[in-house]
Structures are given as structure tokens and as C-alpha cells.
C-alpha positions as CSV (number, residue, x, y, z in Angstrom):
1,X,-26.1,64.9,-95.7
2,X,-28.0,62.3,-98.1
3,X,-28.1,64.7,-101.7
4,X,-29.3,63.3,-105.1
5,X,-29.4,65.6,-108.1
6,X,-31.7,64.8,-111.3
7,X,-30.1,66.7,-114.3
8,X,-30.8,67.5,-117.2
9,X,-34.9,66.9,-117.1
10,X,-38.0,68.7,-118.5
11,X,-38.8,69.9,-115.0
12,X,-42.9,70.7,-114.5
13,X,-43.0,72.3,-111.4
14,X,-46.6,72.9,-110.9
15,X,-45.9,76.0,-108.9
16,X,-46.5,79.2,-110.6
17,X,-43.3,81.2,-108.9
18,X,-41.1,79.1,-110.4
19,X,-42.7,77.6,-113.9
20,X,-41.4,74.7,-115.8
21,X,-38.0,74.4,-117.3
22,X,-37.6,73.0,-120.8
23,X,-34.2,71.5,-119.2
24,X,-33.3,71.7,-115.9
25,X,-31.7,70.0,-112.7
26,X,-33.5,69.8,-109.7
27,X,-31.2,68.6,-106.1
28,X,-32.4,67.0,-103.3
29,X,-31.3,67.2,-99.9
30,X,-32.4,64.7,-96.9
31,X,-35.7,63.9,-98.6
32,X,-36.3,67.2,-99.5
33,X,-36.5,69.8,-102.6
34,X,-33.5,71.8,-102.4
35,X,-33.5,73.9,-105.3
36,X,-34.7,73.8,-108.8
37,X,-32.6,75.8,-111.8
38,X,-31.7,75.2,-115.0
39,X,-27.9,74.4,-114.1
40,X,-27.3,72.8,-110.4
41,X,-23.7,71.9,-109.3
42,X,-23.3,69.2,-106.3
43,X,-20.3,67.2,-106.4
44,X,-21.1,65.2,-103.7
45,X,-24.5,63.8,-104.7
46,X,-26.0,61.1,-106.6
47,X,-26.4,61.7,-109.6
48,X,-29.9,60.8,-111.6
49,X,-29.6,61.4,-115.3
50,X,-32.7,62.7,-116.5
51,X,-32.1,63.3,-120.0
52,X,-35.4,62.5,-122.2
53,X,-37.5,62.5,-119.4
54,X,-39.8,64.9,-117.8
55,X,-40.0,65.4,-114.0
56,X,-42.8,66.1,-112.6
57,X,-44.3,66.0,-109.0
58,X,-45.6,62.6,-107.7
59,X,-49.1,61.9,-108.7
60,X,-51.9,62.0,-105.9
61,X,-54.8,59.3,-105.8
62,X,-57.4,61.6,-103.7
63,X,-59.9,58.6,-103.0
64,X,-59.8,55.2,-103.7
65,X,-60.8,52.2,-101.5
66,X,-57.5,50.0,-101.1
67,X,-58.5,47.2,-98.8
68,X,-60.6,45.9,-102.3
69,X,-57.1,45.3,-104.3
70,X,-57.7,42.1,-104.0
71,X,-60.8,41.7,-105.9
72,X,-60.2,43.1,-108.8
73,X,-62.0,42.9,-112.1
74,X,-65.4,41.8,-110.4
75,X,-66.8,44.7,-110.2
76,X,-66.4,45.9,-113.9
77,X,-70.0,45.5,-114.6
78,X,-71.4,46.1,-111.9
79,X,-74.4,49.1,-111.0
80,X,-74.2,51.4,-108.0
81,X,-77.1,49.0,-106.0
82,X,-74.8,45.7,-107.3
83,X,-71.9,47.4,-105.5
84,X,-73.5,48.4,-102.2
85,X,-75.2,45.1,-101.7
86,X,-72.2,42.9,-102.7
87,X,-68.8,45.2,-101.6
88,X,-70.7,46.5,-98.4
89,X,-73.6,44.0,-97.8
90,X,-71.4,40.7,-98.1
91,X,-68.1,40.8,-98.9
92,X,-66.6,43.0,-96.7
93,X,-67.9,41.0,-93.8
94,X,-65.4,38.3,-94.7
95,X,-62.3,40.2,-94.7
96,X,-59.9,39.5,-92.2
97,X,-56.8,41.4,-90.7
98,X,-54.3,39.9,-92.8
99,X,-56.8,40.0,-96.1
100,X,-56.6,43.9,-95.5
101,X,-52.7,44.1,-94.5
102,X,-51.9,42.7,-98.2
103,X,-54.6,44.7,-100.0
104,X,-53.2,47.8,-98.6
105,X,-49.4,46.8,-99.3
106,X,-49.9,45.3,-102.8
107,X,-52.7,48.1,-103.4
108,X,-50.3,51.2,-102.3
109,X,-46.9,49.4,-104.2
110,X,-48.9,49.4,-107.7
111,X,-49.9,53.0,-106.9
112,X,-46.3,53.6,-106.5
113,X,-45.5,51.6,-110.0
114,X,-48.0,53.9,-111.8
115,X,-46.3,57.1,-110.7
116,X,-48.8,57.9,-107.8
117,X,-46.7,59.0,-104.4
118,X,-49.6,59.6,-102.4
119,X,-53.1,58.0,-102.0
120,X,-55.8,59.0,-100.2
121,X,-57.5,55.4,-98.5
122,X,-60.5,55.5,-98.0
123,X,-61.1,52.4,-95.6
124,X,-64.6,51.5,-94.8
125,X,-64.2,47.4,-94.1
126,X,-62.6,47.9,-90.5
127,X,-64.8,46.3,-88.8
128,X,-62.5,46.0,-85.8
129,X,-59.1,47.9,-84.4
130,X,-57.5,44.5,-85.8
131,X,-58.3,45.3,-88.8
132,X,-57.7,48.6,-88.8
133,X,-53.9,48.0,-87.9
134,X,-53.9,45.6,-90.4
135,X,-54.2,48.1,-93.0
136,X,-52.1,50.4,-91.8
137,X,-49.3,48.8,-91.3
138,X,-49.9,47.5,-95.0
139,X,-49.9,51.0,-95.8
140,X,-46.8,51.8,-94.2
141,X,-44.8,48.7,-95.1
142,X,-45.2,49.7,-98.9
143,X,-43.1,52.8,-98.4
144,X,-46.0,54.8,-99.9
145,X,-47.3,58.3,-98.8
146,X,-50.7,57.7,-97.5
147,X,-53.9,59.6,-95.4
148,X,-55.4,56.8,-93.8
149,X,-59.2,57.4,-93.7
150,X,-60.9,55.3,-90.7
151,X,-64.4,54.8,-92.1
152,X,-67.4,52.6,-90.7
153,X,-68.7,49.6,-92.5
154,X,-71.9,49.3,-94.2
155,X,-73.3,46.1,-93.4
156,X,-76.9,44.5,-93.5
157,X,-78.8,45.3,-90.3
158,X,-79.2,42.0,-88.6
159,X,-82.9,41.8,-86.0
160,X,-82.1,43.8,-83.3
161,X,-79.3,45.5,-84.2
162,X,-79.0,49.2,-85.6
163,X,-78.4,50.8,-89.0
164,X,-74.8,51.6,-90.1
165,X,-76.7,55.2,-90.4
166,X,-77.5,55.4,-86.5
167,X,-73.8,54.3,-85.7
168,X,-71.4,56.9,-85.3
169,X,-67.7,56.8,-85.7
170,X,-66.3,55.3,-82.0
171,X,-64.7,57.8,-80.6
172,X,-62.3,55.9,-77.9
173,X,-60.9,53.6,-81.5
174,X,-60.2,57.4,-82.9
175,X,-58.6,58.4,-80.0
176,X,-56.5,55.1,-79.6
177,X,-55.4,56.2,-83.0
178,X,-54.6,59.8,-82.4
179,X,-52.3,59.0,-78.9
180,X,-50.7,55.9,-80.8
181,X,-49.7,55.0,-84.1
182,X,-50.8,58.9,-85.5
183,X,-49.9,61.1,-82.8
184,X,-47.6,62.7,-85.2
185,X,-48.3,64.2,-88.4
186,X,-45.0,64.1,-89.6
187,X,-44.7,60.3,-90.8
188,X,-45.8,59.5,-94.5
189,X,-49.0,57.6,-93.2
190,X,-51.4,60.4,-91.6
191,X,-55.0,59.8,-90.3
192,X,-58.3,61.4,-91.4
193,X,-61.6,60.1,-90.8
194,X,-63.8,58.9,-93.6
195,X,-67.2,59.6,-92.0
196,X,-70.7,58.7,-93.3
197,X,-72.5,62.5,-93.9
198,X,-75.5,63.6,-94.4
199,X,-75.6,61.4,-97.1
200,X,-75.6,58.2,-95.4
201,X,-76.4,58.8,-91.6
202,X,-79.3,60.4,-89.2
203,X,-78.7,64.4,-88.0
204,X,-77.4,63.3,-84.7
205,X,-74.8,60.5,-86.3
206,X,-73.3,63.0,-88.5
207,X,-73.2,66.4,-86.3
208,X,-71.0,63.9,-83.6
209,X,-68.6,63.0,-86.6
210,X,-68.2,65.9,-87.9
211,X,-67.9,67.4,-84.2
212,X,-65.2,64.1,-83.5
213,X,-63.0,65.4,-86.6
214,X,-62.5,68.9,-85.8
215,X,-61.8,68.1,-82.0
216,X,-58.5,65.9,-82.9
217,X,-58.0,67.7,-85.7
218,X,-58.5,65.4,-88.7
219,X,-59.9,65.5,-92.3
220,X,-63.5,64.2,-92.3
221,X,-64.1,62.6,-96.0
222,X,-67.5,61.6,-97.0
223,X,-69.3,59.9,-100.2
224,X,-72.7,61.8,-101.3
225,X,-74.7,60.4,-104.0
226,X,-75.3,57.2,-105.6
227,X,-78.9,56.7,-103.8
228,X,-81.4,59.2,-101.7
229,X,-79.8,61.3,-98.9
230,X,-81.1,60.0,-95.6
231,X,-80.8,64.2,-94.4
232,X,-81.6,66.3,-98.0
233,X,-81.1,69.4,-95.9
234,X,-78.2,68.1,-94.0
235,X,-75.4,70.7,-95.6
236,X,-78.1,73.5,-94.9
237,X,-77.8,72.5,-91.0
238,X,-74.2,71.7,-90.7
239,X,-73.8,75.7,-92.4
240,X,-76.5,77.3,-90.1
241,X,-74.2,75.4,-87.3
242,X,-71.2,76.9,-88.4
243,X,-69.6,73.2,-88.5
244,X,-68.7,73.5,-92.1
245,X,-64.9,73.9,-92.2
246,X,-61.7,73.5,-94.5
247,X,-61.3,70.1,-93.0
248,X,-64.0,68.8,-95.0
249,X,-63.8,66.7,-98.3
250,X,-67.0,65.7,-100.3
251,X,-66.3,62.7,-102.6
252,X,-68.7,62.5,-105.8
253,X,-71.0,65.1,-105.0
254,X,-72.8,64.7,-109.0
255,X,-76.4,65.6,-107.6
256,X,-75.9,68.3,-105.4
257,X,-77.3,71.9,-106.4
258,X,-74.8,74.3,-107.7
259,X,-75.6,76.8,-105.1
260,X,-75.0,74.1,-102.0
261,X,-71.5,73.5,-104.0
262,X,-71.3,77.4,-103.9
263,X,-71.5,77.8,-100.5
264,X,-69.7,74.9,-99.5
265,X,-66.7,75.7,-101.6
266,X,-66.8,79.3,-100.0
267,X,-66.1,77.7,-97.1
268,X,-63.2,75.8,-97.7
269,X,-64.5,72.6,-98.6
270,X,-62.5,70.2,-100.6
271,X,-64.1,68.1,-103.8
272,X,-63.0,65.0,-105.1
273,X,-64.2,63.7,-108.4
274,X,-64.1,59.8,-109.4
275,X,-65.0,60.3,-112.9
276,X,-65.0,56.8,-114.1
277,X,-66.8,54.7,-111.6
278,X,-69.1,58.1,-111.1
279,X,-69.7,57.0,-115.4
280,X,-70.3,53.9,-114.5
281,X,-72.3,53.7,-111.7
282,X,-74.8,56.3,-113.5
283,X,-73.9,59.2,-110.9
284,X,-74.4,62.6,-112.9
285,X,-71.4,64.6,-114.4
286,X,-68.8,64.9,-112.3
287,X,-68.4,68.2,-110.4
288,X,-65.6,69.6,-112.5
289,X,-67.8,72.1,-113.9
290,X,-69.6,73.8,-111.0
291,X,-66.3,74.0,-109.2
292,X,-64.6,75.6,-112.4
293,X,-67.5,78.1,-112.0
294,X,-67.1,79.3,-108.4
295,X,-62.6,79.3,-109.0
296,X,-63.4,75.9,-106.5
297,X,-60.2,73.4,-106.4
298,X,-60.8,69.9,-108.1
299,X,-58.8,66.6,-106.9
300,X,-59.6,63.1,-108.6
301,X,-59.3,59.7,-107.5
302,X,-59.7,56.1,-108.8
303,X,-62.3,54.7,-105.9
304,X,-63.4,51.5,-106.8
305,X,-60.4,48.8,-107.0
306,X,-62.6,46.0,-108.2
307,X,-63.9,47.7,-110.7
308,X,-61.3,50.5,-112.3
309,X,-57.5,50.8,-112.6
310,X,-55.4,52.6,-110.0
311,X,-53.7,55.0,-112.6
312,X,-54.0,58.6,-112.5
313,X,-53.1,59.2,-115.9
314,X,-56.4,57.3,-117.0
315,X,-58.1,59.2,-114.1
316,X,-56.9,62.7,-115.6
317,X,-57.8,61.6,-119.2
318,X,-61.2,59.9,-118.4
319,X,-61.7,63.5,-116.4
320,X,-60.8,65.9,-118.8
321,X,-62.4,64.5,-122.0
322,X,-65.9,64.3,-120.1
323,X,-65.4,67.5,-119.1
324,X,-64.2,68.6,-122.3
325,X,-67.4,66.8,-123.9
326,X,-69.7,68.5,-121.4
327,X,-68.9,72.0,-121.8
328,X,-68.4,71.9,-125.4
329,X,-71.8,70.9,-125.4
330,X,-73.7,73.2,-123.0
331,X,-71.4,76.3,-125.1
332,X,-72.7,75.3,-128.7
333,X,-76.1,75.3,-126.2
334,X,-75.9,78.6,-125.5
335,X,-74.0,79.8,-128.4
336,X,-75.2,77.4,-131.5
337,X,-71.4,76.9,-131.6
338,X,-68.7,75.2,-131.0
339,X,-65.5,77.0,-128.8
340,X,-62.3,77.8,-131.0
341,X,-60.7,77.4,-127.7
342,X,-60.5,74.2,-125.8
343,X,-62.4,75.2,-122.3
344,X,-60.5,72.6,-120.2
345,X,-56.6,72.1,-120.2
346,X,-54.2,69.2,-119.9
347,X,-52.4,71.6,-117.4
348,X,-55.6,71.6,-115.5
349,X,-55.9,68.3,-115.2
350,X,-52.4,67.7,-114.0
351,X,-53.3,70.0,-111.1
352,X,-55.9,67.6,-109.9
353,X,-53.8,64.8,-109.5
354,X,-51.0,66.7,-107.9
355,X,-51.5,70.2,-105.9
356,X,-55.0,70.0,-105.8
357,X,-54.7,66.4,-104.5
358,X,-52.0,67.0,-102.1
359,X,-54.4,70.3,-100.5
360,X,-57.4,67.6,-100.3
361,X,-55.2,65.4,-98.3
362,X,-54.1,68.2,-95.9
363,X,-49.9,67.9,-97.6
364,X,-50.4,70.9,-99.6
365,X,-47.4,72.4,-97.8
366,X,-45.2,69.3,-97.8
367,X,-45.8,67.8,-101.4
368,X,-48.1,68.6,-105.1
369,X,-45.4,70.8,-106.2
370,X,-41.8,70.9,-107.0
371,X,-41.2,73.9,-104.8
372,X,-37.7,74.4,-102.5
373,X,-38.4,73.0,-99.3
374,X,-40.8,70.7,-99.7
375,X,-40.2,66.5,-99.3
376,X,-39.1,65.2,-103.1
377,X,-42.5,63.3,-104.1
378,X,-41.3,62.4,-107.6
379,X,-41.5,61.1,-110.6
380,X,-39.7,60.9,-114.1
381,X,-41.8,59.6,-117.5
382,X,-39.5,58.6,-120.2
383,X,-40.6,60.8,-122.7
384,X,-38.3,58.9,-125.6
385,X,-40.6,55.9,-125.0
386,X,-42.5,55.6,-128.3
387,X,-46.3,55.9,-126.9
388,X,-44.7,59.4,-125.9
389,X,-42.2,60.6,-128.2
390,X,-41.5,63.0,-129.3
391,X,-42.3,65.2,-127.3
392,X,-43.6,69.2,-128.2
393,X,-45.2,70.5,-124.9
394,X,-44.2,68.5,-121.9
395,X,-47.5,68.6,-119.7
396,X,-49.8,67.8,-122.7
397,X,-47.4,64.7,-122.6
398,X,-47.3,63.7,-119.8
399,X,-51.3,64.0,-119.4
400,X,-52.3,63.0,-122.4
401,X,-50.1,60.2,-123.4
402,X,-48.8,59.4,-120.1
403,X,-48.8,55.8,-118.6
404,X,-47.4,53.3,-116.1
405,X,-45.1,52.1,-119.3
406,X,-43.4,55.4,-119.1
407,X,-43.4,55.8,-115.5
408,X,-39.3,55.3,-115.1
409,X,-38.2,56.5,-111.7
410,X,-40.5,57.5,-108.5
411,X,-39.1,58.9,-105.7
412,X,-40.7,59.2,-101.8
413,X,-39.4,61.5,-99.4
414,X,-36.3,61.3,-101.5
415,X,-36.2,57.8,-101.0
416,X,-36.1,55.9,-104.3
417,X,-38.9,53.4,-105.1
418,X,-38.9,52.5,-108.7
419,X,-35.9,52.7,-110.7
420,X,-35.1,51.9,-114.6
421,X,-39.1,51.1,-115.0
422,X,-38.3,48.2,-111.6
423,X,-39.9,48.4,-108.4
424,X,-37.7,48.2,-105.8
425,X,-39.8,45.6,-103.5
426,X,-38.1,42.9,-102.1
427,X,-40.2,39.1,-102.4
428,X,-42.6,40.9,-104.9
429,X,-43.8,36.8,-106.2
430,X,-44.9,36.1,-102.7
431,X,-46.9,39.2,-101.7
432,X,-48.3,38.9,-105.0
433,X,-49.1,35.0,-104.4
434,X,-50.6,36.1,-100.9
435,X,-53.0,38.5,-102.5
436,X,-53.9,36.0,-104.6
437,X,-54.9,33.9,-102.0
438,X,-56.6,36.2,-100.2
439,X,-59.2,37.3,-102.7
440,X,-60.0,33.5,-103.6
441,X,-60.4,32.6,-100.2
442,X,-63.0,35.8,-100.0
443,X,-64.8,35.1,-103.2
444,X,-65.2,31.6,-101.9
445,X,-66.4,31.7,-98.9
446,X,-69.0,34.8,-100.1
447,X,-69.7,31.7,-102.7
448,X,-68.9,33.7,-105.7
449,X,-65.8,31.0,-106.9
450,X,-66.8,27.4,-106.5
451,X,-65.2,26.1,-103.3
452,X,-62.6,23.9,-105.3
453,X,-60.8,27.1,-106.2
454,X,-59.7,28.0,-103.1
């Protein structure tokens, strides 16, 4: 039997049955939580000091796009309309099997260097089952914990071919999926489907995908806002239908009518916020609010590579404080004051990057919490590093002055990927090197580097 215990930690367990321990030892057994108390005896196990640190469940990234890892930084400035015509309209169309392969690896290994066990992929480039292979074996190569979400792209119509809006998710490349590579839902990489919605497809395109997930059994994720709905009552029919179910995630959501996020939420459906592209694309507020208001769940995500960081602890921080802002705001509305009491928590936003992101992603029951009996997703801040220290109240810590710098030790299934502050990646220089390549070549031949730098 393969046991490691981590002594001596400030354990946050982010399960209420158990609470946090101000020092604590937590064992692992075959890849999995064994028990959690403030004194743990195993002679026979690995032993992981954690003194001055805090443990903590591994962080969940509940939507980001990971086959644009690659491009980074060109999307900083760029508007909602910039972003669909460029990402969608032109660049995508030049990405190739092995250009998604080493955005997905090199994506999901810095996700695992910021603290984040599990990411949510939202993959909407894969154009073809090549490519779609390509970035799942990317996905599973880094070691990562992962719900693959096979999108559709979003290319320019060319004369005499359809809309992406009339096309609907091919059923026999889902299928291939389900009887092949996912016909478990036991490995770290799980499939979901990240379909287009009433948002962003015709009545017919949408009931078939939403019909296609709950037939195999699969999460079906989709983006609303950022433009006019092609079906404005197309929650109203899918409800009247009885086709709403828990299985369904709505990314963004910033325009939609409190009462349609009522109803939604009543039935199960799961919300992910990406507060900082939603900022800077000019979405809305994020949801957090309405959700708070019907007792909805929240997760967050960091969406758009090319454009924001892949850190959670930025994604909680940029989160709460708007969030913060906002209802501060709308109380001294109502009021003419402000609150003596701050209306959102740092503890609150930890649960949307960890059990609220882990129930998004359908792992609710495997990872999100430090709970007996579920797989050891983990992670251990140094909380003596000096951005941290010292340390009063170990969740406002980790939330609020949290970072990759003080991301020491994550753990996988029990399996340990960063150690001492050091990935453990083997020919980390060439991967890098190849993603480098890749995203010239792309920029390139889209004609957005002059062709000499490729």
C-alpha cells in the first residue's frame, strides 16, 4: 500500500463536517484521503513535512479555453467582437493536431504550477477527431485532472456552406468518444460536451445537443452572452420541455434576467463566472450576485488564455472584490449606507475555486474537499513566504495573498507534481520551445508576425 502523510499543516478542509485544523496531519492512502486529525501516526509512509504551510484542496479552473496557451498576451486588449472574429473567425482555422497537443500539455502543466488540480477545457477549435485526440492526449500526458469539453468551432460561413449555428454536435465523433478513449469515468481526463445553446445556435441545433448529452450521460457547457441570443426565449422552451437538468452548466450568463437564473438554478443548473475577461470584454456583472440570492452555487474560471492569466488565486481575488464593490454599492443604494459587515467572504470565494468547481465538473464526490475517501487533489502554500507571512486566519491567506510563488507542493490522485516550488516535468525547455514554435508558426501564417519570425 502506497501511504504519504503531510504533518504538521494548517489543514482547510472545505467540508463543513470536519472544519479546518489550526495544525494537523492529513494521510494518504493509494491516491486517496485517508483520514484527517490533528495527530496521525503511519510509520510506514512518506512523510511530507508541512510545517508553515497551509493545505488546502487543489484548486479548480471551471472554464478556460486551453488549446489558446499558445497565444498568449494577444488578446490583452482586445473587445468581445475583436475576439470572436480573430480567435474563432481566423486563427483557429490554422491550428493543427500537434499545435493543440502542446497547448493542452504546456496549458494543463502551468495550471498544475499555480496550484490548480483540475481544469475544466473548454475546447472549441476541433475541427476534426485528429484534433480532438490531439488535445486529449495533451491533457492527459500533463498528469492533470481534466473534463474535456468537445465543442464545435465557430468559423466564417464560406458560400454554400452552413452557419456554425445550424450545425449540431456530430453525434457518431461523441459516440467514438464515449466507447473509446472515455468509456470510463474513472480516469483523471473525463468527457463533457461544450455545446453552442440557445445563445449561439437555431431551436433545432440546440434541443439535439442538449438531447445528445443527456443520452450518454455527459455535462453540456455552454457560453451565453457577449452578443444577441440567436433563441431569446430558448431557456423558456428547453424548461416547458422538461430538458433542463443538473447536467447543465451556463458559462457567463451577465445578461440573463434574474428570474430565468431563478428558475434555472432550481433546477440544478450549474454557473460559472469568468470575472475578468467578462470585465474586459464589457459583459455585465458577473452572476455572483443573483446566484448569492437564490442559495445558487458559484464556480469561476479563467477562459481566455490569450488574454488573462491561468491562476485561480487572481480569479478569486478579481471575483470577490467586484463582487464586494457591487453590493456595497447597491446596499448604501438601498440603505444611504455603507455595510459594517463585509457581504462577501474570502471563504466564499475559496469555495468557488474548489467544491463548487469540482460539483460544476461533475467530481464533487471524488475531489473540492479534503474529506476521508476522496482522491488527494492537493496543495500546500508556504505560508512563511513573505508576500504571505505571517499568517492570522489561514483562508483569508491563502485567498487574499495567495499566489503561484507560494504554491510549494501539489499533489494529483496522490501522485506528486510539484515539489519544493519545482515542477516535476521531465524536458520542460523543449515543450516549452515547441509551444513557442507553435504559436509563431500560427501568428504567421494568420499574418499577424511578419513571416521572418517564424
Amino acid at each position: 500500500m502506497r501511504r504519504t502523510l503531510i504533518k504538521g499543516g494548517s489543514i482547510i478542509t472545505m467540508d463543513a463536517a470536519i472544519k479546518d485544523l489550526p495544525h494537523g496531519d492529513l494521510l494518504i492512502e493509494n491516491g486517496r484521503i485517508a483520514a484527517v486529525a490533528p495527530q496521525l501516526q503511519a510509520d510506514d509512509a512518506e512523510i511530507v513535512d508541512a510545517t508553515d504551510m497551509i493545505v488546502l484542496p487543489g484548486l479548480v479552473n471551471a472554464h478556460v479555453h486551453t488549446w489558446q496557451s499558445a497565444l498568449r498576451g494577444i488578446a490583452g486588449d482586445w473587445t468581445v467582437g475583436k475576439y470572436m472574429q480573430a480567435m474563432h473567425g481566423g486563427l483557429a482555422g490554422y491550428f493543427e493536431p500537434d499545435d493543440v497537443y502542446i497547448a493542452n500539455l504546456m496549458g494543463a502543466i502551468n495550471s498544475l504550477n499555480c496550484g490548480t488540480t483540475t481544469l475544466v477545457d473548454w475546447c472549441h477549435c476541433n475541427r476534426s477527431p485528429e484534433i480532438t485526440d490531439a488535445a486529449v492526449q495533451g491533457l492527459t500526458e500533463s498528469g492533470a485532472r481534466a473534463l474535456f469539453l468537445h465543442g464545435s468551432p465557430k468559423p466564417n460561413a464560406k458560400p454554400g456552406q452552413k452557419h456554425f449555428s445550424e450545425i449540431p454536435m456530430p453525434r457518431d465523433e461523441v459516440e467514438r468518444l464515449r466507447k473509446g478513449a472515455f468509456a470510463s469515468n474513472d480516469r483523471l481526463v473525463t468527457l463533457g460536451l461544450a455545446i453552442l445553446g440557445p445563445c449561439y445556435s437555431v431551436r433545432d441545433v440546440t434541443r439535439a445537443d442538449v438531447l445528445l448529452a443527456r443520452e450518454f450521460g455527459l455535462i453540456a457547457s455552454m457560453h451565453v452572452g457577449g452578443g444577441i441570443w440567436l433563441q431569446p426565449d430558448g431557456f423558456d422552451r428547453l424548461l416547458a420541455e422538461g430538458l433542463v437538468g443538473d447536467n447543465f452548466n451556463i458559462v457567463h450568463g451577465n445578461d440573463m434576467k434574474p428570474d430565468l437564473v431563478r428558475a434555472l438554478a432550481g433546477q440544478g443548473v450549474q454557473f460559472t463566472a469568468t470575472a475578468e475577461i467578462e470585465l474586459q470584454m464589457g459583459y455585465g456583472d458577473p452572476l455572483t450576485g443573483v446566484l448569492a440570492s437564490c442559495g445558487a452555487p458559484l464556480s469561476i474560471g479563467t477562459d481566455v488564455e490569450p488574454a488573462s492569466r491561468s491562476d485561480m488565486f487572481s480569479a478569486m481575488r478579481t471575483t470577490l472584490q467586484h463582487e464586494r464593490h457591487r453590493r456595497t454599492l447597491e446596499i448604501l443604494a438601498e440603505t444611504g449606507s455603507r455595510p459594517m459587515e463585509m457581504p462577501v467572504t474570502a471563504r466564499q470565494a475559496l469555495e468557488w475555486a474548489t467544491i463548487n468547481g469540482a460539483r460544476m465538473a461533475g467530481l464533487a464526490d471524488k475531489i473540492g474537499s479534503l474529506t476521508p475517501g476522496k482522491q488527494a487533489d492537493i496543495i500546500l502554500l508556504r505560508a512563511d513566504d513573505l508576500a504571505m507571512f505571517p499568517v492570522t486566519d489561514p483562508v483569508v491567506s491563502a485567498v487574499m495573498q495567495g499566489g503561484i510563488a507560494q504554491v510549494d507542493t501539489v499533489l494529483v490522485a496522490g501522485k506528486t507534481m510539484k515539489r519544493g516550488g519545482k515542477l516535476l516535468v521531465d524536458g520542460l525547455a523543449g515543450k516549452k520551445a515547441a509551444l513557442r514554435q507553435s504559436g509563431t508558426r500560427i501568428l504567421t501564417d494568420f499574418g499577424l508576425l511578419p513571416r521572418e519570425a517564424a
